[in-house]
C-alpha positions as CSV (number, residue, x, y, z in Angstrom):
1,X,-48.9,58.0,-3.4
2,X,-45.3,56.6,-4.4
3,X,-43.5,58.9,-7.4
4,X,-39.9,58.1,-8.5
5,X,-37.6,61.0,-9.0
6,X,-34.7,60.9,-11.1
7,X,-31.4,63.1,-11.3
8,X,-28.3,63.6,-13.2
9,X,-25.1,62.8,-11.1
10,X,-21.8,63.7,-11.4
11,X,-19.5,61.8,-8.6
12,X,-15.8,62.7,-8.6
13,X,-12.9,60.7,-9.8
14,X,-12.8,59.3,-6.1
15,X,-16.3,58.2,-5.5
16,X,-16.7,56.5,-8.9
17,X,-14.6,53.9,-8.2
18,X,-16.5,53.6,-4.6
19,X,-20.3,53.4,-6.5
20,X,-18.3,50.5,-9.0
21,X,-17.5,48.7,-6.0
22,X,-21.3,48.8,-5.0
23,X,-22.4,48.1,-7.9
24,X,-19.7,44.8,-8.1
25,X,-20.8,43.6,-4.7
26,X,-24.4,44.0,-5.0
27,X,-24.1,41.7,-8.5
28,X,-22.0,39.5,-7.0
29,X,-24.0,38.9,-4.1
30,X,-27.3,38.3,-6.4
31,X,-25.7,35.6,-8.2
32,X,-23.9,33.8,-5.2
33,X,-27.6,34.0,-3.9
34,X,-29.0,32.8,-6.7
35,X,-26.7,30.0,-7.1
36,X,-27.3,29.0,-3.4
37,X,-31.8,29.0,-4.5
38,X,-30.7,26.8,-7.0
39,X,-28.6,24.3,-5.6
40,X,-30.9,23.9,-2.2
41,X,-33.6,23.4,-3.9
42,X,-32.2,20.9,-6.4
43,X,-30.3,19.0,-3.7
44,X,-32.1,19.2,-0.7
45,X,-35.5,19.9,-2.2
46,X,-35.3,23.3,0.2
47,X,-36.7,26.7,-0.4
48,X,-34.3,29.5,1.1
49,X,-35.7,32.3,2.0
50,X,-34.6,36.2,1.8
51,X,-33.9,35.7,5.4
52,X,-31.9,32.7,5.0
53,X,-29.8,34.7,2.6
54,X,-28.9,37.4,4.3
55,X,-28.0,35.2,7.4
56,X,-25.0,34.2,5.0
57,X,-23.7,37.3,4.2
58,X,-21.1,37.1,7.4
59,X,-20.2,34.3,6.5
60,X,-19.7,35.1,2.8
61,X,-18.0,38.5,3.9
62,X,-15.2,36.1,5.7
63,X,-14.3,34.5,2.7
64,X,-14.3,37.8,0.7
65,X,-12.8,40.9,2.8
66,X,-13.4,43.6,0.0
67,X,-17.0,42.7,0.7
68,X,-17.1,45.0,4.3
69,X,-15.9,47.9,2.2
70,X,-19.4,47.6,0.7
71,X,-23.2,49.1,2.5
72,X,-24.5,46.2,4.1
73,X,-28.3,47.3,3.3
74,X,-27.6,47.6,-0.4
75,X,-26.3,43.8,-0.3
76,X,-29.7,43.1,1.6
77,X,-31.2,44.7,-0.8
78,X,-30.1,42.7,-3.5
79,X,-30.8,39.7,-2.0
80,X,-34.5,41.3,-1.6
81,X,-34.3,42.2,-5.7
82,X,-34.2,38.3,-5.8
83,X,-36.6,37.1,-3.6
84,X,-39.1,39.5,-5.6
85,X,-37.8,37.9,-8.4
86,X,-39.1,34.6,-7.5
87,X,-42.2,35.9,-6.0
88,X,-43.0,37.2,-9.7
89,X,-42.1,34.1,-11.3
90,X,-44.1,32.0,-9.3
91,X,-46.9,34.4,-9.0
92,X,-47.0,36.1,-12.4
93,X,-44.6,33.6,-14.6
94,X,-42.0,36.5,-15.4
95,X,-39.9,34.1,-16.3
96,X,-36.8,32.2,-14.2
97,X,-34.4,34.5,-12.5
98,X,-31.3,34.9,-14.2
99,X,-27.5,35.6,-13.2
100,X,-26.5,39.3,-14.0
101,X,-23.9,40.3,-16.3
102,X,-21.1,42.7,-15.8
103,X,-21.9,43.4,-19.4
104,X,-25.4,44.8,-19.1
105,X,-25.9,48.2,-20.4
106,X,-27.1,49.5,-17.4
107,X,-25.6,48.8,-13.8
108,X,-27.2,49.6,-10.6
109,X,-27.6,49.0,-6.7
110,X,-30.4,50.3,-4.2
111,X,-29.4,52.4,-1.1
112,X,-32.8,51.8,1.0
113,X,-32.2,54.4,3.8
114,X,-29.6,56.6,5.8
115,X,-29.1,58.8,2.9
116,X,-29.8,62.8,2.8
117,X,-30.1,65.3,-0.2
118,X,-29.5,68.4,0.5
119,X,-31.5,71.1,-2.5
120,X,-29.6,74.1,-1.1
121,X,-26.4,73.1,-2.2
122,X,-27.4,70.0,-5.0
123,X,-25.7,67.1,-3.2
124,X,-26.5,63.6,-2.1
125,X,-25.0,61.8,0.4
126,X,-24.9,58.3,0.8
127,X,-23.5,55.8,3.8
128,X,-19.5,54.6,2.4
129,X,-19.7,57.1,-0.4
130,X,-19.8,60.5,1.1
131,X,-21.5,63.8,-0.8
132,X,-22.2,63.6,-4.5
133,X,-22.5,66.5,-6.5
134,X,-26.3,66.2,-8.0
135,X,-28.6,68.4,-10.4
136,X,-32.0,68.8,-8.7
137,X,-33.8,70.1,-11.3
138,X,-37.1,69.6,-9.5
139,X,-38.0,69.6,-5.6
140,X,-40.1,66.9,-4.0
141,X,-41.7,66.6,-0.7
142,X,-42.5,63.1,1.6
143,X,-40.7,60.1,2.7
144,X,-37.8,59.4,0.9
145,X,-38.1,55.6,0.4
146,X,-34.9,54.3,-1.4
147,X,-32.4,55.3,-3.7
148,X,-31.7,53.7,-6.9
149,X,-28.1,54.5,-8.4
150,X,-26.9,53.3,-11.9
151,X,-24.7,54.2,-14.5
152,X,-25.1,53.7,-18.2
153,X,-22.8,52.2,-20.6
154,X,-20.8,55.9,-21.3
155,X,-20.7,56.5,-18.1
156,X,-23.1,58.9,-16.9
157,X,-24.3,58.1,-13.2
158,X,-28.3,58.6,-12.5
159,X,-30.4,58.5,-9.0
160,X,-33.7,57.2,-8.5
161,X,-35.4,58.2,-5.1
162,X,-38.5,56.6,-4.2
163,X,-40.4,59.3,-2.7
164,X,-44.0,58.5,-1.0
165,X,-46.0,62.0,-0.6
166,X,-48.4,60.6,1.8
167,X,-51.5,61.8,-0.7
168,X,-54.0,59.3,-1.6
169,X,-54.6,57.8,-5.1
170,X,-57.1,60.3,-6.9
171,X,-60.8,59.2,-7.8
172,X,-61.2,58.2,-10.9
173,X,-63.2,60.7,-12.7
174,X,-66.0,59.7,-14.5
175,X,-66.0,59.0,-18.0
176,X,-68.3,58.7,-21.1
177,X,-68.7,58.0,-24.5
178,X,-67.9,61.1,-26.1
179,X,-64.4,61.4,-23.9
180,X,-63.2,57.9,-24.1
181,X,-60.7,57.6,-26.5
182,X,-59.4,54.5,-28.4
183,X,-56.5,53.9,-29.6
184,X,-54.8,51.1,-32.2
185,X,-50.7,50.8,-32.6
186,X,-49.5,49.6,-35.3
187,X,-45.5,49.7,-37.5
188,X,-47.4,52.1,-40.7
189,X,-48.5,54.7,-38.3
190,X,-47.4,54.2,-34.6
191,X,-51.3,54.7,-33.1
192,X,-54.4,55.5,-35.2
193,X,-57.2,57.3,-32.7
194,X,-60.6,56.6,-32.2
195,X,-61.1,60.3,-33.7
196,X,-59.5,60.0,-36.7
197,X,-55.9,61.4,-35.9
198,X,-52.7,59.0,-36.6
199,X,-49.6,59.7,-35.1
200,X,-46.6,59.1,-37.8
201,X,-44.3,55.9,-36.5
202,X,-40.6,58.3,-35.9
203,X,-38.9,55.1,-36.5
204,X,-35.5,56.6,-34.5
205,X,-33.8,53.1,-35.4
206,X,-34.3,52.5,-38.6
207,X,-33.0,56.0,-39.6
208,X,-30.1,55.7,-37.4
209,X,-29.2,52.2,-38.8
210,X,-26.7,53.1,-41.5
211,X,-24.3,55.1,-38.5
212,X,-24.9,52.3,-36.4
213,X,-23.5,49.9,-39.0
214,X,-20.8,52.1,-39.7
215,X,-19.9,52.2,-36.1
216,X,-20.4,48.6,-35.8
217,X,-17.6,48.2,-38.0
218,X,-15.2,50.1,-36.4
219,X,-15.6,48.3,-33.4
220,X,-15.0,44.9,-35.1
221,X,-11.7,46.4,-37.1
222,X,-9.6,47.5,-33.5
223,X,-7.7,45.1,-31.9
224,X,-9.7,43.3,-28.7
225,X,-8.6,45.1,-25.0
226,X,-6.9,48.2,-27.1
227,X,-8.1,51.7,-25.8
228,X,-9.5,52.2,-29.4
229,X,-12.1,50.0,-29.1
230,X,-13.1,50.9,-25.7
231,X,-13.2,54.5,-27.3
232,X,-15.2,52.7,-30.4
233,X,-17.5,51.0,-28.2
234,X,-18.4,54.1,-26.3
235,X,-19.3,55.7,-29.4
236,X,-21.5,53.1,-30.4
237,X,-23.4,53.0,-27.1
238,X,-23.5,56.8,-27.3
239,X,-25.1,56.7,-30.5
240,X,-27.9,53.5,-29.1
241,X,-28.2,55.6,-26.0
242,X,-28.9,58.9,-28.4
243,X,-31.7,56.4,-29.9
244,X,-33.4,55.4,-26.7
245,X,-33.6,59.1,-25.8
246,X,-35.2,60.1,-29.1
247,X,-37.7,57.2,-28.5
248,X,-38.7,58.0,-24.9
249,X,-39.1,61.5,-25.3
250,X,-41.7,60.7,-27.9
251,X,-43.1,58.1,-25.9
252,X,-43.6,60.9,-23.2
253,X,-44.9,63.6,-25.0
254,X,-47.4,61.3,-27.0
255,X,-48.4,59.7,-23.7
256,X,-49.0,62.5,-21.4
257,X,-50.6,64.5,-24.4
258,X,-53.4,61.4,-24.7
259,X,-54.1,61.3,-20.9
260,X,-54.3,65.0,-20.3
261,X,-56.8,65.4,-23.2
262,X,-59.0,62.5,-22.6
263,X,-61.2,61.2,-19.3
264,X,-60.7,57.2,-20.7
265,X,-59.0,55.5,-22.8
266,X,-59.1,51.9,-24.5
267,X,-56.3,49.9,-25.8
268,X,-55.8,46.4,-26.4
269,X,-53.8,43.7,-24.8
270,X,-50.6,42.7,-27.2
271,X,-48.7,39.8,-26.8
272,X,-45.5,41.9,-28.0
273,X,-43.0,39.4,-26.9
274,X,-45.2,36.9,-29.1
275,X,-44.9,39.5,-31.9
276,X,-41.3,39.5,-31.6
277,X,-40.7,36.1,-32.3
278,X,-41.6,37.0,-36.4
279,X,-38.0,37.7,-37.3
280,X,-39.2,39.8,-40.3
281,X,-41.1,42.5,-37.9
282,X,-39.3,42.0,-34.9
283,X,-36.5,44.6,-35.0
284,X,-39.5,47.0,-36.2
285,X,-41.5,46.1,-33.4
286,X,-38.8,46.6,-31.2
287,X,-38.5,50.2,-32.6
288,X,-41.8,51.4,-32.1
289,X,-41.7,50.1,-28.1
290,X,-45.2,49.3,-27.6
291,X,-45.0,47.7,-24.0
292,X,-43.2,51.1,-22.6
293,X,-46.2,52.9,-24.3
294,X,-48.9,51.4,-23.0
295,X,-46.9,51.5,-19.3
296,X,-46.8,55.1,-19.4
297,X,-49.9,55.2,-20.2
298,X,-51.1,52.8,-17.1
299,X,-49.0,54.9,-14.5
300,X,-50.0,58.6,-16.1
301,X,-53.6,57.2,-15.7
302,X,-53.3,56.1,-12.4
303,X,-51.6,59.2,-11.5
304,X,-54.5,61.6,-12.8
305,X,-57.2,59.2,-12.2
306,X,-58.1,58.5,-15.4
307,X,-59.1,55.1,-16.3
308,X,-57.2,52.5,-18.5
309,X,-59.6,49.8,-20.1
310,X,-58.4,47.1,-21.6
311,X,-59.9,44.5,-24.5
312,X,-58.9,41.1,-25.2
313,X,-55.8,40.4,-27.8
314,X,-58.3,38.3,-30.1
315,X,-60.8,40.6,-30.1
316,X,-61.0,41.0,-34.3
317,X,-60.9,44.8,-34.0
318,X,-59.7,45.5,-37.4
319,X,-62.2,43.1,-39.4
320,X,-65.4,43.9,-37.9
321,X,-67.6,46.7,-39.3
322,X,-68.3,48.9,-36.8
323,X,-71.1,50.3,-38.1
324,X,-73.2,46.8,-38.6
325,X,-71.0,44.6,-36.9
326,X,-70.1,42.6,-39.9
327,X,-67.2,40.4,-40.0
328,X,-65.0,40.2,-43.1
329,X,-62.9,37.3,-42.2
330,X,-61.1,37.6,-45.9
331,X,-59.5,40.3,-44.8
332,X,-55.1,40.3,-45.1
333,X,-52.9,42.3,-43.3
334,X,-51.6,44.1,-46.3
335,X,-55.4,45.5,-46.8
336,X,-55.6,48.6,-45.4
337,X,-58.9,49.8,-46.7
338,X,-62.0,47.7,-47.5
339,X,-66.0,48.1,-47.9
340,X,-68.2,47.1,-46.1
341,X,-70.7,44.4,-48.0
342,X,-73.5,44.6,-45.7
343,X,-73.8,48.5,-45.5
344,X,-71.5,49.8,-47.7
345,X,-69.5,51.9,-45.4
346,X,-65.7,52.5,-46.6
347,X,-63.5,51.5,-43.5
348,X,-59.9,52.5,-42.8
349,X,-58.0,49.4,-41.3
350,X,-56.7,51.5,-38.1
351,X,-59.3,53.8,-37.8
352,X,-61.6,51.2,-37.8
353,X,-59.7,48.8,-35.4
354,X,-59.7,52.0,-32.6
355,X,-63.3,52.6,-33.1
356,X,-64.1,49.0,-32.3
357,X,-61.4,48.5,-28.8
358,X,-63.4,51.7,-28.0
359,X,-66.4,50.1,-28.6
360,X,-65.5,47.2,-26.9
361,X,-64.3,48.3,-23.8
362,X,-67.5,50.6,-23.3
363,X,-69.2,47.1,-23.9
364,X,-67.5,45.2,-20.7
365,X,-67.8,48.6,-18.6
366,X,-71.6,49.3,-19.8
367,X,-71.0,52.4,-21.3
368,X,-72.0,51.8,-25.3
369,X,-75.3,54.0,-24.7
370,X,-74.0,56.7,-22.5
371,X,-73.6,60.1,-24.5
């Protein structure tokens, strides 16, 4: 079973110029490859393959000397990053690969082997970079697959190992009625539970939004390539970074909380990137990051062998009665209670809406009269 592992590093004033240089290279490569895709295929109606790309690299390294100074594999391996690029594009319709900015948030290049970390004494070392000074603050065993290094935008340096413990996937346990839980997001609450319980939306941007303006500001009033705006900057991003801390935290807690406490559960299939396109929710939907949810959710499940299930997006969850099945198609989105005309039941919007993507995904796995 694969399992990422990710630690705190802290290179010295020598070696972060080195992993820049990396991290340069590996970008630069990616986009001289992508440019290359591009212009065969439009040209010489010609598909190059990961192979074919890395057959340029001497050639490309002629031309650009400050290229040798660089791992070899890590430039292979960006040239990989591409070709799975494509592969999901074609395959999955991810959406066209696109050139990578220096300006990204996050910066990073893959080290896929010849690397060793040593616990006893908290260091990695890499091939052209030498020992780094790490925090283990766990201990894994397996097959070290590849190493992941990036850096954020205030400059704190993080390494991803890829570690494959050679244990199988677990069953999946088996699952009923009574311990399959569903579960409805929404911007009011962030997720409303088959059970009853709603878990309050934190909403970490919106109450953050006023220092972020103010920061904003100060960024705009210094003078363009003046240290006080790159001082400026880096307190802006500390405070977004501060932000997207706050949210995954939550994210983790509420996540792992719902998997360890449950055998099932049921959610339904969003279009969020549809959502987004409302410009009056979209910075709100943004906030609530529904799509890393409902990831952790998928890999904690598959990790524990619980099941996922998964309903339809236009399944009407919310306006069908889920005691008679009735459908009040009258229903708005600012009613958040209504009755029932049929049997006179008194429905909570959410509540409702998680007892039917429960219901529903018993449905499609046979389940509805299993106790």
């Amino acid at each position: 079973m694969l399992q990422a592992y990710k630690y705190r590093m802290y290179p010295s004033e020598e070696q972060v110029p080195l992993l820049m240089q990396h991290i340069h290279a590996c970008r630069f490569v990616y986009n001289y490859s992508l440019e290359q895709k591009i212009r065969a295929y439009k040209q010489n109606d010609r598909k190059l393959s990961c192979f074919d790309l890395n057959n340029r690299l001497p050639d490309l390294k002629e031309g650009h000397p400050w290229l040798t100074e660089v791992n070899s594999q890590s430039l292979q391996s960006a040239n990989k990053n591409l070709d799975n690029a494509f592969t999901r594009f074609f395959r999955e319709k991810k959406g066209f690969p696109r050139f990578k900015s220096k300006k990204n948030p996050v910066q990073s290049f893959q080290i896929p082997q010849h690397y060793r970390a040593d616990f006893d004494r908290g260091k990695i070392r890499f091939p052209k970079i030498g020992e780094v000074r790490t925090v283990f603050h766990r201990v894994f065993t397996g097959k070290m697959k590849y190493a992941t290094i990036s850096v954020t935008s205030t400059g704190k340096w993080f390494v991803s190992i890829l570690v494959d413990d050679r244990n199988p996937d677990p069953e999946p346990v088996p699952f009923s009625r009574d311990t399959t839980l569903g579960i409805d997001v929404g911007l009011i609450d962030f997720a409303t539970f088959s059970n009853g319980e709603k878990v309050a939306n934190p909403r970490y941007l919106k109450n953050s939004q006023q220092r972020l303006k103010v920061l904003q500001r100060r960024v705009s009033r210094k003078k363009k390539g003046s240290m006080n705006r790159q001082k400026a900057i880096k307190k802006l991003a500390t405070c977004h970074e501060k932000i997207a801390n706050q949210r995954n935290d939550f994210l983790h807690n509420l996540s792992f909380r719902v998997v360890s406490e449950n055998q099932a559960i049921a959610v339904e299939s969003l279009n969020v990137s549809g959502m987004q396109k409302n410009h009056g929710l979209a910075q709100s939907i943004s906030d609530v990051s529904w799509s890393l949810f409902f990831t952790m959710l998928e890999y904690k499940c598959r990790r524990y062998g619980k099941p996922l299930l998964k309903i339809g997006r236009f399944d009407p969850s919310s306006k069908i009665c889920n005691r008679c099945g009735y459908i009040n198609r009258d229903l708005k989105l600012s009613d958040r209670e209504w009755v029932c005309p049929d049997c006179g039941v008194h429905h909570d919007r959410d509540i409702n809406a998680a007892i039917n993507i429960k219901k529903f995904a018993l449905q499609e796995q046979n389940l509805v009269g299993i106790v």
